[in-house]
C-alpha positions in Angstrom: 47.9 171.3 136.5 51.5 172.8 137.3 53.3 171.9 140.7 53.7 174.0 143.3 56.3 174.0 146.5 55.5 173.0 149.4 54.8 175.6 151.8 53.2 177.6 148.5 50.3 179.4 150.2 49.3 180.9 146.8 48.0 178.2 144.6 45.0 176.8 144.6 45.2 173.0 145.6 45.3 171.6 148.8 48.1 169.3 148.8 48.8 166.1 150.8 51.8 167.6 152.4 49.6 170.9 153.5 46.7 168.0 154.5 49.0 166.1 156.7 51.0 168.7 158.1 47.4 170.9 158.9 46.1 167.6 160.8 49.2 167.0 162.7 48.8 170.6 164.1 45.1 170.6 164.5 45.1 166.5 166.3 43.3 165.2 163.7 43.7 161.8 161.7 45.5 158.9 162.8 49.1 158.7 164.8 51.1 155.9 164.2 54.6 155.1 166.7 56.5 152.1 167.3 56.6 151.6 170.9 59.8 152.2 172.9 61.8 150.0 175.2 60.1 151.4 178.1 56.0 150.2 176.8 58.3 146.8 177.3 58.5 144.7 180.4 61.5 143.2 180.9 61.9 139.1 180.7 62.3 138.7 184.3 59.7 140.9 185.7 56.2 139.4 187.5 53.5 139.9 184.9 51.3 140.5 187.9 53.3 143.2 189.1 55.4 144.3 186.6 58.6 144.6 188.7 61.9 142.3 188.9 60.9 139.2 190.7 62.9 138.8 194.1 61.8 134.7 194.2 60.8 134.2 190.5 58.8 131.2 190.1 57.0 130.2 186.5 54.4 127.9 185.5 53.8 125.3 182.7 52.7 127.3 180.2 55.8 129.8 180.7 54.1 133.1 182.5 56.9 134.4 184.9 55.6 135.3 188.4 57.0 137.0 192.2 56.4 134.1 194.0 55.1 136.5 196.9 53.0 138.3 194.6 51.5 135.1 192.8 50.9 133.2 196.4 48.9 136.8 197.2 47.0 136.1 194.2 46.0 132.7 194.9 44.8 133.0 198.4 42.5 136.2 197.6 40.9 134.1 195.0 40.1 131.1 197.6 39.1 133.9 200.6 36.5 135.2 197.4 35.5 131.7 196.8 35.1 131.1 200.2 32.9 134.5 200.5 31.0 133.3 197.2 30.3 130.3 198.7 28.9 131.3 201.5 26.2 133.9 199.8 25.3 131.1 197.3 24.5 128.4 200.6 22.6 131.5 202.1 20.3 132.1 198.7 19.7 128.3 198.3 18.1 127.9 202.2 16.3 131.3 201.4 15.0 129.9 198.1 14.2 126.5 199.9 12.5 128.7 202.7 10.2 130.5 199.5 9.4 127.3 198.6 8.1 125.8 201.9 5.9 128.9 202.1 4.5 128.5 199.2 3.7 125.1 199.5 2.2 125.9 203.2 0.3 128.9 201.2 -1.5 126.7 198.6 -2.4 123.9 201.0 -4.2 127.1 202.6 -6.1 128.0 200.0 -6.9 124.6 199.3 -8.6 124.2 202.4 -9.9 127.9 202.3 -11.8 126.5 199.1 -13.3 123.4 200.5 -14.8 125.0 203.7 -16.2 127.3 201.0 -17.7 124.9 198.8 -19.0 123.1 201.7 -20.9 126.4 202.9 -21.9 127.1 200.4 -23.8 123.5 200.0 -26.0 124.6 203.2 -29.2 126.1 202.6 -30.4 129.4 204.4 -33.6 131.1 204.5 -34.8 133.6 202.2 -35.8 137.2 203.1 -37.1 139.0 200.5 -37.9 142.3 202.7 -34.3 142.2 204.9 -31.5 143.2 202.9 -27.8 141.7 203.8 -25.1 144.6 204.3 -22.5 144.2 202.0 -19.1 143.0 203.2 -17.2 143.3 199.9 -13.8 145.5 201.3 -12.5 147.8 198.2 -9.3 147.9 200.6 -6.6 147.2 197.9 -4.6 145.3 201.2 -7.5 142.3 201.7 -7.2 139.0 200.1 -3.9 138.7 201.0 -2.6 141.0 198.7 -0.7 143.2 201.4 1.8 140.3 201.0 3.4 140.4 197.5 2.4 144.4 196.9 5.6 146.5 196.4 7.1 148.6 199.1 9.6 151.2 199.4 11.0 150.9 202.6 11.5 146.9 202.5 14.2 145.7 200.1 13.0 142.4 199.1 9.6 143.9 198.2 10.5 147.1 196.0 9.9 147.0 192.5 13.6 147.3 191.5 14.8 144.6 193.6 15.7 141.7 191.0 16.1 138.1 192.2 20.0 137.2 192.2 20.9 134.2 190.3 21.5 131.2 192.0 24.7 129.8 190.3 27.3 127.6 192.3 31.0 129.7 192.2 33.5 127.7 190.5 36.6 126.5 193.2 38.9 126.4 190.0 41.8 128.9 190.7 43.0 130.1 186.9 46.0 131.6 186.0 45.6 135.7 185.5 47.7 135.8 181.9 46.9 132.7 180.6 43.4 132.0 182.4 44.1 128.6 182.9 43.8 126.1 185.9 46.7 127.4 188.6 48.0 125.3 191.3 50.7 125.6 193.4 52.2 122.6 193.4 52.6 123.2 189.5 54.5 126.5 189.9 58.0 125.8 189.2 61.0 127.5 190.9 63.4 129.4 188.6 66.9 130.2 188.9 68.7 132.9 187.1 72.2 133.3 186.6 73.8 137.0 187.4 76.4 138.3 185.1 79.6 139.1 186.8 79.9 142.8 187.4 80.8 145.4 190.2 78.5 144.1 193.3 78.5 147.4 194.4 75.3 147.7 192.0 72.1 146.4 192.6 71.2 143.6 190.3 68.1 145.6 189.5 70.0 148.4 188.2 72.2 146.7 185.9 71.5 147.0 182.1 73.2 143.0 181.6 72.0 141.3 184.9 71.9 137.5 183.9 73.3 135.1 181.7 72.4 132.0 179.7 73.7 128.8 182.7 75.1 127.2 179.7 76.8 129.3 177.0 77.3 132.6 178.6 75.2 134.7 176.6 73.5 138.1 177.8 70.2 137.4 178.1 67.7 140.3 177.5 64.1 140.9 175.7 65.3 139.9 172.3 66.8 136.8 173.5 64.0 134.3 173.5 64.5 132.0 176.6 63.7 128.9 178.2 63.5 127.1 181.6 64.8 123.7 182.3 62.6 122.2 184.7 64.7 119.8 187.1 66.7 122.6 188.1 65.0 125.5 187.1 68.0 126.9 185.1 67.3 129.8 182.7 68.9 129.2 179.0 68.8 130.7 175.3 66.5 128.9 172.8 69.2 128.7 170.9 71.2 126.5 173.4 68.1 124.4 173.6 68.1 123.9 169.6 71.6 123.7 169.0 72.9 121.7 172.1 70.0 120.2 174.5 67.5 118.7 171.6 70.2 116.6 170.0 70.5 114.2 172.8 67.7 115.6 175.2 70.6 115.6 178.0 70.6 118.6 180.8 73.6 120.2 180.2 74.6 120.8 184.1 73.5 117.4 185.5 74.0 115.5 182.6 70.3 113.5 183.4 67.8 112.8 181.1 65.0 115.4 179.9 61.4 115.2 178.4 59.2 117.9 176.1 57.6 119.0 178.9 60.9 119.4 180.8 61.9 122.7 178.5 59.6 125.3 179.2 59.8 128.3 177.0 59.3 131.6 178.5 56.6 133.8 177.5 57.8 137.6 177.0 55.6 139.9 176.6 54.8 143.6 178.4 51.9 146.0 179.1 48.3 145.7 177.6 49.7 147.3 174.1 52.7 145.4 173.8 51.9 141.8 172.4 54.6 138.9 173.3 57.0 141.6 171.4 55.6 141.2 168.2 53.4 144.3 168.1 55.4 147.0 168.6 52.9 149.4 166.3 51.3 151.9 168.6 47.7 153.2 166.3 45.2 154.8 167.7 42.4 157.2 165.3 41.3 160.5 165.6 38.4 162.6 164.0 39.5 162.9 160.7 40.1 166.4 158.8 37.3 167.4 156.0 39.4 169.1 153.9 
């Protein structure tokens, strides 16, 4: 079968380059993009709220946080705790309530049923001509049934009404990025340093804000990062490999760190954008039947 060019309308195959450029047009197929540097939070923005931190604080794991914004987070979750609480104390006297009542019910019908039996052991006198009306209700409301039969207007009786589970809320505060345990007293306070430029500028609006506290360098997304917990310093990884591991020394107060003393900070961005690493954007669409 001979070639043909490109934008050949005459012949007779469908090529892939008239495929792919007909879906493009039409919207169907798949779209694939890298991401741009805006999809990208920067390294010293909350990951609550997404904006530069004015009192950045970070915890153990390396999750970068507004102090403000974080503190926000941790009281609404002990005022829901608090509210949880509270509903699960009111279903457990209600179900201990239920269960009184039911106990007081069926020592009832206990001793509905003996006095019963025990009439029943007396004898009466037979009267073959006189004929006993009958007292047998067909009232669908007698025998106590008016009590469990469904109703519209009461809540608690209507036949959608389900039975909430009774399940103690958890006090545990977790972390919202990492959903782990979260306390404040493990938050960790951390401390930039700015890049000497024209202070007329707002340190928000400068492309090259902070610096490495130990070498100088720019610091920026591609940079990975650490944090040096006594002071709370902000340094490169490679500062950390190439200067602080060798005799596990802090740089600025020459005292002696741990492991757990170099925290490494977690970069990352919006939903799509994975620690920097996935900077693919896919997403499918109805494919084109040629």
């Amino acid at each position: 079968m001979t070639r043909h060019a490109r934008n050949c309308t005459a012949g007779a195959v469908y090529t892939y380059h008239e495929k792919k450029k007909d879906a493009k047009a039409s919207g169907y197929g798949s779209t694939s993009q890298r991401l741009g540097k805006d999809s990208v939070t920067n390294f010293d923005c909350c990951s609550l709220s997404l904006q530069p931190c004015n009192n950045p604080v970070i915890t153990k794991d390396g999750y970068l946080f507004d102090k403000e914004v974080i503190l926000e987070y941790i009281i609404s979750k002990k005022n829901e705790y608090s509210r949880k609480m509270k509903e699960y104390e009111k279903l457990k006297n209600r179900e201990l309530e239920e269960v009184a009542i039911k106990q007081a019910m069926d020592a009832e019908k206990k001793i509905q049923s003996f006095l019963k039996s025990e009439a029943n052991i007396v004898s009466k006198p037979l009267d073959g001509f006189k004929t006993e009306p009958s007292t047998s209700s067909i009232s669908n409301m007698a025998n106590g049934h008016d009590k469990v039969l469904p109703s519209f207007w009461v809540p608690g009786q209507s036949v959608q009404a389900a039975k909430p589970n009774l399940e103690k809320p958890d006090p545990t505060i977790y972390c919202p990025i990492s959903r782990k345990p979260l306390k404040v007293k493990d938050l960790i306070d951390v401390k930039f340093t700015p890049v000497n430029e024209d202070d007329r500028k707002s340190i928000h609006t400068r492309e090259n804000r902070y610096m490495c506290a130990v070498t100088r360098d720019s610091l920026s997304n591609s940079v990975p990062c650490a944090v040096l917990r006594p002071t709370g310093d902000v340094v490169t990884l490679e500062c950390v490999e190439k200067l602080i591991k060798k005799d596990m020394i802090h740089p600025l107060t020459n005292k002696k760190l741990k492991d757990k003393d170099i925290i490494v900070m977690q970069r990352g961005g919006t939903g799509y954008a994975l620690t920097n690493e996935k900077l693919q954007a896919k997403y499918e669409r109805p494919a084109l039947q040629a």
